[in-house]
C-alpha positions in Angstrom: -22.6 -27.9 121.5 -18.9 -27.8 120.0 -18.7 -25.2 116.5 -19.5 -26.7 113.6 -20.7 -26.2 109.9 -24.1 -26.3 108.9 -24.4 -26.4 105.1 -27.7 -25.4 104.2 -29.4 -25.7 100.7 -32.0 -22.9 99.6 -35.1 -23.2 97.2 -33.8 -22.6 93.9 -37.0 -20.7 92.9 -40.2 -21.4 94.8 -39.4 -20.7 98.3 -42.2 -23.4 99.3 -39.2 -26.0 98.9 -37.7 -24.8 101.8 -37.3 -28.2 104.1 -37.7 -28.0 107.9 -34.2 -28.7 108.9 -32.9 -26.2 107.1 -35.1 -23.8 109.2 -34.3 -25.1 112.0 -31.0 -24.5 111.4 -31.1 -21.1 110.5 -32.7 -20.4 113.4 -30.1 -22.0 115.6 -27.2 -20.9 114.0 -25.0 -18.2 116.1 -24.3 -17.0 112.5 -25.5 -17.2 108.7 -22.9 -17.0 105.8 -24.5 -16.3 102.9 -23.6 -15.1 99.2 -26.0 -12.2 99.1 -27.4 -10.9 102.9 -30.4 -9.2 100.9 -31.5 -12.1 98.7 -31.1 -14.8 102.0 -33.0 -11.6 103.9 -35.9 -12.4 101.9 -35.7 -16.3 102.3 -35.5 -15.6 106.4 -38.1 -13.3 106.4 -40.5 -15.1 104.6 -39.9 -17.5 107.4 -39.6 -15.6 110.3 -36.3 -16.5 111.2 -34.1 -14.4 113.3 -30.5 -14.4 112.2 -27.0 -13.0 112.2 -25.7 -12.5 108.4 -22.3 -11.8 107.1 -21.6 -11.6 103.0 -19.6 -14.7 102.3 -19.0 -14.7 98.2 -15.9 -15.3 95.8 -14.8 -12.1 96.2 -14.4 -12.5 100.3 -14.2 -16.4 100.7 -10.5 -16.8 101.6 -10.5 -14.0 103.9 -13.8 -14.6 105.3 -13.9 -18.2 105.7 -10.6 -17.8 107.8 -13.1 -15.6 110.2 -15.7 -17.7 110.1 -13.4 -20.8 111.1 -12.3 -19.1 113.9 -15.8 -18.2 115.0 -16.5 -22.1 115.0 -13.3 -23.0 117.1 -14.3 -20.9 119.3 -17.2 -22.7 119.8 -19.9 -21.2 117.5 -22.6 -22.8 115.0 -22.2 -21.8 111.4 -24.6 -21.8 108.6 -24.1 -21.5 105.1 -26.2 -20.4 102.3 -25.6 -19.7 98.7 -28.6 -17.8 96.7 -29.7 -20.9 95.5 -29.2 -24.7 95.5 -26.5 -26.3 97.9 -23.8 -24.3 98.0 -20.3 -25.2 96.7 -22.1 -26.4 93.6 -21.0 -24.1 91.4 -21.4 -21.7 93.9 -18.7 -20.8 97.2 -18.1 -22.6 100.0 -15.0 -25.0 99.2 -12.9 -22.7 100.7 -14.9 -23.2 104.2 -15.3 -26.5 104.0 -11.9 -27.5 103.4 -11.1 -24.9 105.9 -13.1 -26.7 108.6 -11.5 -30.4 107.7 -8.4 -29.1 108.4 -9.3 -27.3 111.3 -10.9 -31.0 112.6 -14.3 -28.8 113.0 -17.9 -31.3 112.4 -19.4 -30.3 108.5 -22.9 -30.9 108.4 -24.8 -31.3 105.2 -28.6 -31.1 105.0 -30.5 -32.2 101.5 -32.6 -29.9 99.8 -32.9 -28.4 96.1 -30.8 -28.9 93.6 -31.3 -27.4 90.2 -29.0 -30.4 88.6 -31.0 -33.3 89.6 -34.0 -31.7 89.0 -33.4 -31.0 85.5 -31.8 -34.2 85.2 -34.9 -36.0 86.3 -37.4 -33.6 84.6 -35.1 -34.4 81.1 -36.3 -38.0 80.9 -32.7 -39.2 80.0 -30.7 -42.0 81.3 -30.1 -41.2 84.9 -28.4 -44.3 86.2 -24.8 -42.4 85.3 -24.0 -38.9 84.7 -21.6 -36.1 84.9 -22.2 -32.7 86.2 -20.0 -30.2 84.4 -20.8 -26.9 86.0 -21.0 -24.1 83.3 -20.4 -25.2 80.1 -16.6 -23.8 78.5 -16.8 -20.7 76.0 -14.7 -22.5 73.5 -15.4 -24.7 70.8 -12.7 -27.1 72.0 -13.9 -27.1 75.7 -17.5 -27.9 74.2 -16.1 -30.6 72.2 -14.6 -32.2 75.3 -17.8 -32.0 76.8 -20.2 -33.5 74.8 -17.4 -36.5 74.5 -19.0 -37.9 78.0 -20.0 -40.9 77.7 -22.3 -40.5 80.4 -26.0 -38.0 80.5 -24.4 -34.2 80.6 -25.9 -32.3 83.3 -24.5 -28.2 83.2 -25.9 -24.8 83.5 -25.7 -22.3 80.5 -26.0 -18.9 80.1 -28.9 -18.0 78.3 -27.6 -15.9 75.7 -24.9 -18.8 74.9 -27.6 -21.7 74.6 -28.0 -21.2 71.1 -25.0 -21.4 70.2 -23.4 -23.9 72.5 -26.5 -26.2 71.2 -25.6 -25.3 67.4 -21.9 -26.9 68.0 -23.5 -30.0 69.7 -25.8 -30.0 66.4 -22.8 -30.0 64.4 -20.8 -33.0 66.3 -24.1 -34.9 66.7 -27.1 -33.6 64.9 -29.6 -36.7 66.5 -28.3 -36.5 70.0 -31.2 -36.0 73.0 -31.2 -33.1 74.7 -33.1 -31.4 77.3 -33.3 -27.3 77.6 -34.5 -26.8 81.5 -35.3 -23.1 82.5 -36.7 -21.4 85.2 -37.7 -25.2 87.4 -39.6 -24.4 90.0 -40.6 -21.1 89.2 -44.0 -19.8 87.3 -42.5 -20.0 84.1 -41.0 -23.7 84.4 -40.3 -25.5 81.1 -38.4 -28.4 79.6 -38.1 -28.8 76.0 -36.4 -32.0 75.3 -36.1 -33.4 71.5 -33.2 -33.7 69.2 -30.0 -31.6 69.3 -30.8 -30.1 65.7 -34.3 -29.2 66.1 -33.4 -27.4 69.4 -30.4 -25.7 68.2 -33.2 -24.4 65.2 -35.5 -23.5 68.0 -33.2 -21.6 70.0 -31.1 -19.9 66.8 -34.8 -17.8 66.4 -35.2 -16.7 69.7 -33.0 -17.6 72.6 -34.5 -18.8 76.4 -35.2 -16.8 79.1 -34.0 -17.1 82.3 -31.9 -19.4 84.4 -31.3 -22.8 82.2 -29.9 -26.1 82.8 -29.1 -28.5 79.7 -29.2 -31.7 79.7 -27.4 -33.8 77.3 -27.7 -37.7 76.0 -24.3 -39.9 76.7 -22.1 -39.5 73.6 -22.3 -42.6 71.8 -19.3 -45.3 72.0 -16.5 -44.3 69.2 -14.9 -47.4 67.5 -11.6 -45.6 67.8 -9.9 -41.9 67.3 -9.0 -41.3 64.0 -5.5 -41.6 63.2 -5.4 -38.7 61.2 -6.5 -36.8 63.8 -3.9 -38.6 66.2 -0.6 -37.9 63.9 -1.4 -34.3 63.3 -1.3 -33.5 66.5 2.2 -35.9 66.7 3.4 -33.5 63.9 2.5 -30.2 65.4 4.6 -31.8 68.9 7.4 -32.5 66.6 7.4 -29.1 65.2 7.6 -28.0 68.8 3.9 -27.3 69.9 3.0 -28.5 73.7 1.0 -31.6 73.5 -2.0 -30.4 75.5 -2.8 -27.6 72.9 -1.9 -29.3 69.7 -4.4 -31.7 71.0 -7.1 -29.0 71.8 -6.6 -27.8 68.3 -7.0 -30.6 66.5 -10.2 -31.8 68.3 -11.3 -28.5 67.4 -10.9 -29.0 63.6 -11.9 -32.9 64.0 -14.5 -33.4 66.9 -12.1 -35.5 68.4 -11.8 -36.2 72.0 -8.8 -33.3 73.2 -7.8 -36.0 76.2 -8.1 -39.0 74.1 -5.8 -36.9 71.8 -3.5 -36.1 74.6 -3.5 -39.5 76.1 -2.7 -41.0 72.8 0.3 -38.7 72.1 1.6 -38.7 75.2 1.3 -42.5 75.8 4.2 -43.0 72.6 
């Protein structure tokens, strides 16, 4: 067969979850890329499977993913893994993929686990839309911004930054749903869902363990920005800040939307 790319998702705890294709196409592939060789070593040999590994991570992707390309022109069959999950969700792999595209070279995805639907599922909020933000931004501002979606929140979080990115979401809104996923699929699995104050409380005392996924309620619909909010950041342009900062500072001191500030300013 021609090269191609064989994108491969990997249990993202119990190693049971495995699926069949993706072992099958391990085992066929002339070569497996994957984030760490020793912690897909483990996966394969659990399995049995044979394979040719190279490190493919952030810190090689560019220069790797040019190597691997070639490899595929040339006619060989790719793999690739990340240490969990599908990979390019928040993990590498965009760099290959849009390499192949370009190249005209066939991408192949397979379905398997995925830490962000499971949680979403598992939170028992509204899953007929969402957004999936990736990690959740350090700052206040970005936090703001990102429990403005309209839509269920679906991001990973540090542990040692739950507590306090819940304790901002507490503050915005103190009633809104949440879900605090860690560990799926693993022994020590939980979900603790209930409302953003009592599990900004719950996690001020003692903080989670382990790899967690939060799971936020839809912000509710605003009847409109508040024009205080909106002119300040018009008088901060006019005394010569850039709009998209004046914006993120205001929404900082307000809870107000940064893009809806932006848009607003920017539309006069």
């Amino acid at each position: 067969m021609s090269g191609r790319l064989v994108v491969c998702p990997t249990p993202i705890g119990n190693l049971e979850d495995i699926t069949l294709r993706v072992l099958s196409a391990l085992r066929d592939a002339d070569v497996v890329a994957c984030e760490d060789t020793r912690r897909t070593g483990v996966l394969l040999e659990r399995y049995g499977v044979q394979a040719k590994l190279v490190a493919y991570h952030e810190h090689n992707e560019r220069e790797r993913a040019a190597e691997l390309v070639d490899r595929m022109r040339a006619g060989a069959v790719v793999a690739l893994v990340s240490d969990a999950g599908m990979p390019l969700v928040s993990d590498p792999g965009y760099v290959l993929v849009q390499g192949c595209v370009a190249a005209g070279l066939e991408v192949e995805v397979l379905p398997g686990p995925s830490a962000a639907l499971a949680a979403l599922v598992a939170s028992a909020l509204p899953a007929d839309a969402w957004r999936f933000a990736g990690f959740l931004p350090r700052k206040r501002a970005g936090l703001v911004e990102a429990f403005s979606a309209p839509e269920t929140l679906v991001a990973f979080e540090s542990p040692r930054r739950v507590a306090a990115s819940l304790a901002v979401l507490a503050e915005l809104d103190p009633d809104r749903p949440v879900a605090v996923c860690r560990e799926l699929t693993k022994l020590h699995e939980e979900v603790v869902r209930g409302p953003a104050r009592e599990l900004a409380a719950r996690y001020a005392e003692s903080g989670p363990r382990g790899e967690v996924v939060l799971v936020v309620g839809g912000a509710p619909p605003r009847a409109g920005l508040d024009e205080a909010a909106v002119d300040a950041v018009r008088r901060l342009v006019a005394a010569g800040a850039k709009p998209r900062p004046a914006a993120s500072v205001v929404s900082e001191l307000t809870g107000a939307p940064a893009n809806a500030l932006y848009k607003a300013v920017a539309e006069k």
